[in-house]
PyMOL CGO cylinders between C-alpha atoms (Angstrom):
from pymol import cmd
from pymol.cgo import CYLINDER

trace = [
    CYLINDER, -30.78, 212.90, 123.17, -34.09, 212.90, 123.42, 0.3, 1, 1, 1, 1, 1, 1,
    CYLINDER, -34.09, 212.90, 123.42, -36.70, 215.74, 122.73, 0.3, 1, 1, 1, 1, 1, 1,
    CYLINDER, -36.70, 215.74, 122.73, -38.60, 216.12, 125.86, 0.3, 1, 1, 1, 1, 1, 1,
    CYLINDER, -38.60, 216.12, 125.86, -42.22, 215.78, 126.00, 0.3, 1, 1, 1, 1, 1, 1,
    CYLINDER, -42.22, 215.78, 126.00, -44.48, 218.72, 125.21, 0.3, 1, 1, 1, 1, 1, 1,
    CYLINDER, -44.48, 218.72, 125.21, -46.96, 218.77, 128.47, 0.3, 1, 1, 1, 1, 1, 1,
    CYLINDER, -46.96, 218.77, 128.47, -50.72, 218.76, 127.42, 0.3, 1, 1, 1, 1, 1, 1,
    CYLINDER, -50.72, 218.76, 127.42, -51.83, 222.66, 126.26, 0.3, 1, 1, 1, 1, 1, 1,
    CYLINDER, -51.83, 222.66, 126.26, -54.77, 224.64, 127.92, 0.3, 1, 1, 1, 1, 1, 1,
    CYLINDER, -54.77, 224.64, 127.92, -57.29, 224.90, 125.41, 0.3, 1, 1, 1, 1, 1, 1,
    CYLINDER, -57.29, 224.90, 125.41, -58.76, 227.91, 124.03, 0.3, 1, 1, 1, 1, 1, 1,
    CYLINDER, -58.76, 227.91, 124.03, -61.34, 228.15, 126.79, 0.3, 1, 1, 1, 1, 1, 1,
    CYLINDER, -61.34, 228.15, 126.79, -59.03, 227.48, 129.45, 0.3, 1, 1, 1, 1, 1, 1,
    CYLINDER, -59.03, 227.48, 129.45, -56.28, 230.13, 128.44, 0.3, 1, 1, 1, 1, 1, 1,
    CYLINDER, -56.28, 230.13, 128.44, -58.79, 232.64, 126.96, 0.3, 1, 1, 1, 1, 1, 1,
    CYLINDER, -58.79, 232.64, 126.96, -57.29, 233.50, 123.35, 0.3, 1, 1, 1, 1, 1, 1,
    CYLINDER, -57.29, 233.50, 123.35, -57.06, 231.47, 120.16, 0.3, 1, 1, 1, 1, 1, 1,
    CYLINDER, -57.06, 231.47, 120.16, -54.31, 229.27, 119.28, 0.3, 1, 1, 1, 1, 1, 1,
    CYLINDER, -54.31, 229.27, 119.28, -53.30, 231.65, 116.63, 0.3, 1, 1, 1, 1, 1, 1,
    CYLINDER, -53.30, 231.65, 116.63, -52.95, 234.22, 119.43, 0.3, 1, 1, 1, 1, 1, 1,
    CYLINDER, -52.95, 234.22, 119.43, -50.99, 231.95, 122.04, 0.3, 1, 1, 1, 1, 1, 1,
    CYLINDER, -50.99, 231.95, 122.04, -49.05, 230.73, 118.85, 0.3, 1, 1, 1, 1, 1, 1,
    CYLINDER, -49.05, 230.73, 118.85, -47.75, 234.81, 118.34, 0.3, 1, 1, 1, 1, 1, 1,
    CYLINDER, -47.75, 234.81, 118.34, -47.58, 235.67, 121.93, 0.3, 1, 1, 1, 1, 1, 1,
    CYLINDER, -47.58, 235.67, 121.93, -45.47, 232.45, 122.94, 0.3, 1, 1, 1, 1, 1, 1,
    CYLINDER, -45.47, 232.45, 122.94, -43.07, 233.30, 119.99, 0.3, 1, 1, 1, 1, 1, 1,
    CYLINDER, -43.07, 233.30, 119.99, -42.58, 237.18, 121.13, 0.3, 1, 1, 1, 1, 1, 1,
    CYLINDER, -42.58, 237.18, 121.13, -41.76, 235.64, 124.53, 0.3, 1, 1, 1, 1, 1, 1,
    CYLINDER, -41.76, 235.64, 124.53, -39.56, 233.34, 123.20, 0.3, 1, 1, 1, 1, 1, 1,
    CYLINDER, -39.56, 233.34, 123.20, -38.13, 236.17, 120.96, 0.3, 1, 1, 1, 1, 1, 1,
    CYLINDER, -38.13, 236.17, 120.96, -37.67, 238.45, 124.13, 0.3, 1, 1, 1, 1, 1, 1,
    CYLINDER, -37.67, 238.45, 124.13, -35.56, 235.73, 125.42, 0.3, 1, 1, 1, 1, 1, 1,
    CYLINDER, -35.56, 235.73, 125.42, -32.43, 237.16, 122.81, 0.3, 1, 1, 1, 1, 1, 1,
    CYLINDER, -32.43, 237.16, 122.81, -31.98, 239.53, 124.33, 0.3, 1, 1, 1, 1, 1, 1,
    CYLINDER, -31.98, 239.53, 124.33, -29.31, 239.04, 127.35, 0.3, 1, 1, 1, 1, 1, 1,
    CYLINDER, -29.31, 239.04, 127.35, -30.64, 242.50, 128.71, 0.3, 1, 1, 1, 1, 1, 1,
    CYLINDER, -30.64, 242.50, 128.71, -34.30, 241.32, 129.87, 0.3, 1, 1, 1, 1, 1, 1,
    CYLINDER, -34.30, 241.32, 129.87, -32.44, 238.40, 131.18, 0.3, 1, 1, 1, 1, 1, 1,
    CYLINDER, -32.44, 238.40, 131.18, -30.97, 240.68, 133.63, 0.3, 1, 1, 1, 1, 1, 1,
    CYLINDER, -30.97, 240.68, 133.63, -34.26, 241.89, 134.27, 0.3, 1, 1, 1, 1, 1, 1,
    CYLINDER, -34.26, 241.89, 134.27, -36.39, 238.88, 134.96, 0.3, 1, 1, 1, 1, 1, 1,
    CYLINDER, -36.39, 238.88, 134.96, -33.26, 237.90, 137.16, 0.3, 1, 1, 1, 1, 1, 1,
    CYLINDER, -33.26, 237.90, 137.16, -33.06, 240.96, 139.29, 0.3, 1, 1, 1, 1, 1, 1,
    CYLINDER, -33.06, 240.96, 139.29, -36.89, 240.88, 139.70, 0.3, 1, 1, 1, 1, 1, 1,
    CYLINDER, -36.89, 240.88, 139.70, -36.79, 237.45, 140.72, 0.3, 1, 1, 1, 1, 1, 1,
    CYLINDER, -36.79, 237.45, 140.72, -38.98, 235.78, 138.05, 0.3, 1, 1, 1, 1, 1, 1,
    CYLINDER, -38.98, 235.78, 138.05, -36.05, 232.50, 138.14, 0.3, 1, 1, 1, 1, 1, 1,
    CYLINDER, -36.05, 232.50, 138.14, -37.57, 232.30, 141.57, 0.3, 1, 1, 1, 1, 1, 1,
    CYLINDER, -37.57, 232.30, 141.57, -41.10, 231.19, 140.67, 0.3, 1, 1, 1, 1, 1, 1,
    CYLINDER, -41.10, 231.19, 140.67, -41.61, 227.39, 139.73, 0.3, 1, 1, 1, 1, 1, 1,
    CYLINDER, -41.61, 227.39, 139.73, -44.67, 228.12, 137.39, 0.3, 1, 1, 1, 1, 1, 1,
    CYLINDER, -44.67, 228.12, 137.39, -42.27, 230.52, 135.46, 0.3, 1, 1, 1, 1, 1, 1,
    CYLINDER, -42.27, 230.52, 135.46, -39.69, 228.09, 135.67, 0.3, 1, 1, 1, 1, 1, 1,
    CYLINDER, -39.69, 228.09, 135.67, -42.32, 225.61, 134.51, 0.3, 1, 1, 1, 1, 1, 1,
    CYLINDER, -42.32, 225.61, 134.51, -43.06, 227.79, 131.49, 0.3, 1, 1, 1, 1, 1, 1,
    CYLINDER, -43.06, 227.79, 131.49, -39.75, 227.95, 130.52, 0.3, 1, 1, 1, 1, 1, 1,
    CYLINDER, -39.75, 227.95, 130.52, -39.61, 224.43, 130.55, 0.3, 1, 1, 1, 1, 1, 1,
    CYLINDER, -39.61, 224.43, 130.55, -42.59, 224.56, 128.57, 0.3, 1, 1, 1, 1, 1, 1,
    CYLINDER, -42.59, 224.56, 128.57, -41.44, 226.75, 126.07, 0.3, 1, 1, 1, 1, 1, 1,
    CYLINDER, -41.44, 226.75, 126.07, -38.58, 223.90, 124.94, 0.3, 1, 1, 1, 1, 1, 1,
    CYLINDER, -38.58, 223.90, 124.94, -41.06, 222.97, 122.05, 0.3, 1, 1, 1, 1, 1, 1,
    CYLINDER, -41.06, 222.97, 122.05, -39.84, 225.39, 119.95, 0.3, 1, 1, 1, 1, 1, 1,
    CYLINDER, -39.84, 225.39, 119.95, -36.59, 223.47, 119.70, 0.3, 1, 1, 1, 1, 1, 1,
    CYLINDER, -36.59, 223.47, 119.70, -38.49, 221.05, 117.23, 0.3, 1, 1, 1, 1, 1, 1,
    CYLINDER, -38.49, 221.05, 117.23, -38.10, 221.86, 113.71, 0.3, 1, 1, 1, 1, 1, 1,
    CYLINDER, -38.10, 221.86, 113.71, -41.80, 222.59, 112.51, 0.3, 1, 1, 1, 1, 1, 1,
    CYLINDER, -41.80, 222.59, 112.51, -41.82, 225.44, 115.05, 0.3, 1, 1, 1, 1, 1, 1,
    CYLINDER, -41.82, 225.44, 115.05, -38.15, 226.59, 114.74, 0.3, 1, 1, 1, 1, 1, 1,
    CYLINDER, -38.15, 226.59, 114.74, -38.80, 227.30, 111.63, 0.3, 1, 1, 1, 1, 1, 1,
    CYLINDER, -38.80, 227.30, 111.63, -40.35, 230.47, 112.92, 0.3, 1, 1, 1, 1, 1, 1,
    CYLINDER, -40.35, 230.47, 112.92, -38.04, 231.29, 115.38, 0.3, 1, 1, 1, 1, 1, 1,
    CYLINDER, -38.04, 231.29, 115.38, -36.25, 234.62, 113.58, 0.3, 1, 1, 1, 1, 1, 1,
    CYLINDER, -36.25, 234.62, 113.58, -33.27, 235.35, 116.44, 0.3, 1, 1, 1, 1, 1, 1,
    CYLINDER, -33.27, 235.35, 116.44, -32.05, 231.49, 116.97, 0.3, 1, 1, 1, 1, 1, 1,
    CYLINDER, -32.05, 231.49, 116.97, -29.92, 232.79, 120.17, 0.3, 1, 1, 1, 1, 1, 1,
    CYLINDER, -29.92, 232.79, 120.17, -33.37, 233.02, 121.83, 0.3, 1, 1, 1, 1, 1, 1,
    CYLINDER, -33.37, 233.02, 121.83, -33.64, 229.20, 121.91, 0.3, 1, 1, 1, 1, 1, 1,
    CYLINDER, -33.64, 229.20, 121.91, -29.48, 228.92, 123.03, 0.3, 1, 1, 1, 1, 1, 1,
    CYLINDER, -29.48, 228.92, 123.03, -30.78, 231.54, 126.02, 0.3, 1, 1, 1, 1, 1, 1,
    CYLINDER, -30.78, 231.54, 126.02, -33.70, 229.10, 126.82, 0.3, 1, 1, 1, 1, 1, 1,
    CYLINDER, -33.70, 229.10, 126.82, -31.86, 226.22, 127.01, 0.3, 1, 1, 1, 1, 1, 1,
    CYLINDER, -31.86, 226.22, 127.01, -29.22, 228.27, 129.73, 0.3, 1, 1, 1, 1, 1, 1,
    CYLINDER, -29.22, 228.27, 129.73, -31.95, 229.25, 131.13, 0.3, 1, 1, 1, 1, 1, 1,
    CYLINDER, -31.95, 229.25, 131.13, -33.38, 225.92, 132.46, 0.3, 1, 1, 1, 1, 1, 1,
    CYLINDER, -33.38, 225.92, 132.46, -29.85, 225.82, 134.44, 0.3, 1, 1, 1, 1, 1, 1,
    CYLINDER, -29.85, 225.82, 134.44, -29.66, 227.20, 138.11, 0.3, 1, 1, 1, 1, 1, 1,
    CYLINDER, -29.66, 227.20, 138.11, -26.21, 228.08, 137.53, 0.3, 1, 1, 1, 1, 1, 1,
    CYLINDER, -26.21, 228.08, 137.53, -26.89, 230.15, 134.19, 0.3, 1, 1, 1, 1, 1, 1,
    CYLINDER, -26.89, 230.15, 134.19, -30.17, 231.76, 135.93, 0.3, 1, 1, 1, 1, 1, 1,
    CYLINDER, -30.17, 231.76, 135.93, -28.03, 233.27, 138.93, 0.3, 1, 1, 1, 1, 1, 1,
    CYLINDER, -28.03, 233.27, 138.93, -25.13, 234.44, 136.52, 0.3, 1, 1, 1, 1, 1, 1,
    CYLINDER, -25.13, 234.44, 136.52, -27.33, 236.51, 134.60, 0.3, 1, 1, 1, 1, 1, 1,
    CYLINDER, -27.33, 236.51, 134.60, -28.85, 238.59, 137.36, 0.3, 1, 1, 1, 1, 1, 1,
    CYLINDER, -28.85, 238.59, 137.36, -25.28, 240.23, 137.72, 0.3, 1, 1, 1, 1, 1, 1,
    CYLINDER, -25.28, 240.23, 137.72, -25.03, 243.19, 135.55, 0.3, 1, 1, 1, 1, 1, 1,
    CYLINDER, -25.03, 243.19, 135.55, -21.16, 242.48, 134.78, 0.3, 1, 1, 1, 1, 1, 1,
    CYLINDER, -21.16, 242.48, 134.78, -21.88, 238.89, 133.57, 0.3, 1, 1, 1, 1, 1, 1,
    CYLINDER, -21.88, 238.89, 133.57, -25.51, 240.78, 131.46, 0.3, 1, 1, 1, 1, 1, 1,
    CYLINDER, -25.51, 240.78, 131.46, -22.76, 242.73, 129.77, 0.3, 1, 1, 1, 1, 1, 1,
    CYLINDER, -22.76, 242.73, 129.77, -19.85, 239.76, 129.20, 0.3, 1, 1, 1, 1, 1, 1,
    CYLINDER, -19.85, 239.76, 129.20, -22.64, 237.92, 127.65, 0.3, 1, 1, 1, 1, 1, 1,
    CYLINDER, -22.64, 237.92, 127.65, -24.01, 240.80, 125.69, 0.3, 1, 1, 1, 1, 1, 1,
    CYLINDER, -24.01, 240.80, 125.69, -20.80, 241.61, 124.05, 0.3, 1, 1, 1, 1, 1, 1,
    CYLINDER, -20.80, 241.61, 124.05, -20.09, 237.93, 122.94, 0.3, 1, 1, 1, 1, 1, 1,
    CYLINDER, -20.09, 237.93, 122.94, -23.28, 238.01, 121.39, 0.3, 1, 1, 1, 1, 1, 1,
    CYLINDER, -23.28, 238.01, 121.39, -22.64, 241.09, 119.23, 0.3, 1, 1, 1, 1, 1, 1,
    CYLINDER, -22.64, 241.09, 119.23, -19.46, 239.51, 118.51, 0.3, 1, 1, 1, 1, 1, 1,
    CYLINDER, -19.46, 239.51, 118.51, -21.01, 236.63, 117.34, 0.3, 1, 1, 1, 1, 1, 1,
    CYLINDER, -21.01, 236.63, 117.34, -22.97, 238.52, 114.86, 0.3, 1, 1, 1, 1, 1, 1,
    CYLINDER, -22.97, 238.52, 114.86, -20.04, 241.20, 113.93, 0.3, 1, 1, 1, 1, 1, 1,
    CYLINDER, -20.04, 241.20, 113.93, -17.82, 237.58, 112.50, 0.3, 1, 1, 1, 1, 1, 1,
    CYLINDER, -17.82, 237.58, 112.50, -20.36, 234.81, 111.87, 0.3, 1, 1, 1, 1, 1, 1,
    CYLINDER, -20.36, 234.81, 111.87, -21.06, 235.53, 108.22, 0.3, 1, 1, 1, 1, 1, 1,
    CYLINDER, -21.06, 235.53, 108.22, -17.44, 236.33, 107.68, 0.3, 1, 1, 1, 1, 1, 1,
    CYLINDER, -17.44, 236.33, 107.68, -16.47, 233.11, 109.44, 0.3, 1, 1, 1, 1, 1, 1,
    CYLINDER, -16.47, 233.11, 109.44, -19.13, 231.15, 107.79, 0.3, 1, 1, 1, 1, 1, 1,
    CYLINDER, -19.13, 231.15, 107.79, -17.14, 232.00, 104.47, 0.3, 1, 1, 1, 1, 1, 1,
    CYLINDER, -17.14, 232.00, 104.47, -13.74, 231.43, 105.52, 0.3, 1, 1, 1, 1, 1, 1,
    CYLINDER, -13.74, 231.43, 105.52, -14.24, 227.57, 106.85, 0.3, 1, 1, 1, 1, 1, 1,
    CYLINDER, -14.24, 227.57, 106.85, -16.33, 227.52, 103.37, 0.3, 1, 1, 1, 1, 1, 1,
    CYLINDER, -16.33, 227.52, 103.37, -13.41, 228.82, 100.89, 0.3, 1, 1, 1, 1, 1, 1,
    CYLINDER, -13.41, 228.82, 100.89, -11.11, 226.38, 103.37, 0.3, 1, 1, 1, 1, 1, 1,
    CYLINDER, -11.11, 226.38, 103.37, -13.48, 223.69, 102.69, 0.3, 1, 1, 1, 1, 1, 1,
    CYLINDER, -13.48, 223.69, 102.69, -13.65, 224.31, 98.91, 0.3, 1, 1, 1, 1, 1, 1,
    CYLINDER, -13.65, 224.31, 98.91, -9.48, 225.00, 98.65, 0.3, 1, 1, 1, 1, 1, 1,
    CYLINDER, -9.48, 225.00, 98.65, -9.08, 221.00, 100.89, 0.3, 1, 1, 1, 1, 1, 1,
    CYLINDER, -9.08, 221.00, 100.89, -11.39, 219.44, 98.16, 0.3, 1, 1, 1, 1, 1, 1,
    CYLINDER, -11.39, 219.44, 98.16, -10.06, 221.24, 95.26, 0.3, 1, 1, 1, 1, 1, 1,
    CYLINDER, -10.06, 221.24, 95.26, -6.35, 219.90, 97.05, 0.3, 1, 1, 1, 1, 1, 1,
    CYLINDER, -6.35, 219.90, 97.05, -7.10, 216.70, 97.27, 0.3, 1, 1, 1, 1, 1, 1,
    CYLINDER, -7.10, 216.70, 97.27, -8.61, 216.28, 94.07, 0.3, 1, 1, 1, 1, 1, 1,
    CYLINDER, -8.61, 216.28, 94.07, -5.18, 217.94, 92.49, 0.3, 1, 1, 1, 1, 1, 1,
    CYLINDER, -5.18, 217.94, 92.49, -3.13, 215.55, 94.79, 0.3, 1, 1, 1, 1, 1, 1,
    CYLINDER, -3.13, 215.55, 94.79, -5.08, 212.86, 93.47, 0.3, 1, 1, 1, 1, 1, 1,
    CYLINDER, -5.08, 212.86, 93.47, -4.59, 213.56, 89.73, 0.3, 1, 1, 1, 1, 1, 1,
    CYLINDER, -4.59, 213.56, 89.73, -1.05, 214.02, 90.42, 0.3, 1, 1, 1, 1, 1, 1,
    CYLINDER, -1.05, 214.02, 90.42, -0.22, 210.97, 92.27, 0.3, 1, 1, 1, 1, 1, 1,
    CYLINDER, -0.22, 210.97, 92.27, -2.38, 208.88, 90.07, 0.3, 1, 1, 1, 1, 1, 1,
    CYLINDER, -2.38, 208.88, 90.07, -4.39, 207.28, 93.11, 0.3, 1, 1, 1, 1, 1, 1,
    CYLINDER, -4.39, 207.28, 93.11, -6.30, 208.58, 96.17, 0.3, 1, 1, 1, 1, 1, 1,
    CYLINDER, -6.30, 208.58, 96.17, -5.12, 211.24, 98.60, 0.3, 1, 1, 1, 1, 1, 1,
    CYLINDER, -5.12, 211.24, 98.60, -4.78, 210.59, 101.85, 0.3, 1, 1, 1, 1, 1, 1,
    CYLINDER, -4.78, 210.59, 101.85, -6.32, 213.20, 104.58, 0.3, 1, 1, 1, 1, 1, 1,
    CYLINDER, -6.32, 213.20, 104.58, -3.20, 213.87, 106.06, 0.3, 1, 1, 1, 1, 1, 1,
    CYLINDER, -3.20, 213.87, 106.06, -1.94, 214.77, 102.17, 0.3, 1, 1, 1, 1, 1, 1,
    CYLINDER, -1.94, 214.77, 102.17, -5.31, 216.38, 101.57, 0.3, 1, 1, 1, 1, 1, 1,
    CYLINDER, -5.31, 216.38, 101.57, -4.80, 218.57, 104.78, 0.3, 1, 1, 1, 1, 1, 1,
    CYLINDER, -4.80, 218.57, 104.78, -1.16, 219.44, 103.85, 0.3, 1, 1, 1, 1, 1, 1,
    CYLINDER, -1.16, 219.44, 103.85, -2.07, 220.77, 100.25, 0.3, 1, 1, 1, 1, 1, 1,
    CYLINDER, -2.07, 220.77, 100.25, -5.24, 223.20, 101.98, 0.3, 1, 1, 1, 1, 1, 1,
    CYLINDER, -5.24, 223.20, 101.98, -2.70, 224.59, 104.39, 0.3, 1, 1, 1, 1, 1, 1,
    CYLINDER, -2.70, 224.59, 104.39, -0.45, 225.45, 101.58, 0.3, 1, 1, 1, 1, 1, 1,
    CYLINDER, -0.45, 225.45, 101.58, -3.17, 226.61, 98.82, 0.3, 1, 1, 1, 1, 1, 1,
    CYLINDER, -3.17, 226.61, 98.82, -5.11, 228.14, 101.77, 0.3, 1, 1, 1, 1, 1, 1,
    CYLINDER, -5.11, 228.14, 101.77, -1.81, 230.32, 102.70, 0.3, 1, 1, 1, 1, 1, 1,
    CYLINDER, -1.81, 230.32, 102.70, -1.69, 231.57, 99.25, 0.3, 1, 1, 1, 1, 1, 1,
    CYLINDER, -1.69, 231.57, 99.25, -5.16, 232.28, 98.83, 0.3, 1, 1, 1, 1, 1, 1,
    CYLINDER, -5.16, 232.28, 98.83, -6.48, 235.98, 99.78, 0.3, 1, 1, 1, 1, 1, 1,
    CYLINDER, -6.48, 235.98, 99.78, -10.15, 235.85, 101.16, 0.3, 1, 1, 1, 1, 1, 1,
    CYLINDER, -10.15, 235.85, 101.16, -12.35, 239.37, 100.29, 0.3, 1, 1, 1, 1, 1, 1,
    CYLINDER, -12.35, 239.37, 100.29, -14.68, 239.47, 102.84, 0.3, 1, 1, 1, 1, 1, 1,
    CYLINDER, -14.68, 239.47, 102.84, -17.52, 242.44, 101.96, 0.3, 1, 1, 1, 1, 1, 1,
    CYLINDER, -17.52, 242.44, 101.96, -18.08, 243.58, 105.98, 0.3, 1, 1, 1, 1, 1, 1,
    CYLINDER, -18.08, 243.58, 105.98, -22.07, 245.07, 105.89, 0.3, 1, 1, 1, 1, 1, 1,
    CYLINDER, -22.07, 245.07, 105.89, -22.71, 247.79, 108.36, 0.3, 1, 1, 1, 1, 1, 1,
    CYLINDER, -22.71, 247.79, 108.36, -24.61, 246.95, 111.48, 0.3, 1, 1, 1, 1, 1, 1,
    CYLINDER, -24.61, 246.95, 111.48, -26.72, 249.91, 111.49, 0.3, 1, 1, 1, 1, 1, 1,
    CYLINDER, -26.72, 249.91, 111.49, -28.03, 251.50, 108.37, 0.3, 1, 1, 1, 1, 1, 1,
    CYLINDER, -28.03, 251.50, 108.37, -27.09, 254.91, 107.48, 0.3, 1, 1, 1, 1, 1, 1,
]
cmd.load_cgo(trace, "trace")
């Protein structure tokens, strides 16, 4: 799919504050966006209502290309912005039970993504370390369906330590 085309920018006269500015002040927007909470708010106030905020939304899908992601520091900001140029996603979020639904899968998200990150990694490494044992021992390649067998089994066996880090300090 496509990127979609970055309409032309106001220049420094037209939007009254350096590039260097706009660059930090579009980014703190965009970071705002992480936060399922001011979603609520910009829904109940009726912001999703107005096309030239729905325009800057659409605006703000530039940051989606890598040599400005790169600054982007809570990535669920740009997953929120792409929701957020659907009508259905828009109305969803102005109810405070969905606000909340969406706010607890996010925290969720953060409680297990490291720790899940480094399960499918030790599953990875135990199917490549099994397939290169099936390998030796059969003499010849292993098939996938061998490879897969020989993970589930070494994967079974194997205990995974996972160190959980507090989410608040103290």
């Amino acid at each position: 799919m496509a990127e979609p085309a970055v309409p032309r920018r106001a220049g420094e006269e037209e939007v009254g504050c350096s590039d260097k500015r706009r660059f930090e002040l579009e980014l703190e927007f965009l970071h705002c966006l992480a936060n399922p909470g001011y979603l609520n708010w910009l829904a109940q106030n009726r912001y999703f209502e107005d096309e030239a905020f729905l325009e800057y939304l659409k605006y703000l899908l530039y940051w989606r290309q890598p040599q400005y992601a790169r600054f982007v520091v809570y990535p669920h900001a740009l997953y929120f912005l792409d929701l957020l140029q659907t009508p259905e996603f828009r109305a969803k979020i102005a109810n405070p039970a969905y606000k909340e639904m969406v706010h607890t899968q996010q925290f969720f998200f953060w409680q297990y993504a490291r720790a899940n990150r480094i399960k499918e990694k030790v599953a990875e490494d135990v199917a490549a370390a099994a397939a290169g044992a099936t390998a030796a021992a059969g003499g010849g390649q292993a098939t996938t369906a061998e490879a897969a067998a020989a993970a589930a089994a070494a994967g079974g066996q194997q205990a995974i330590a996972v160190k959980q880090e507090p989410l608040l300090p103290g």
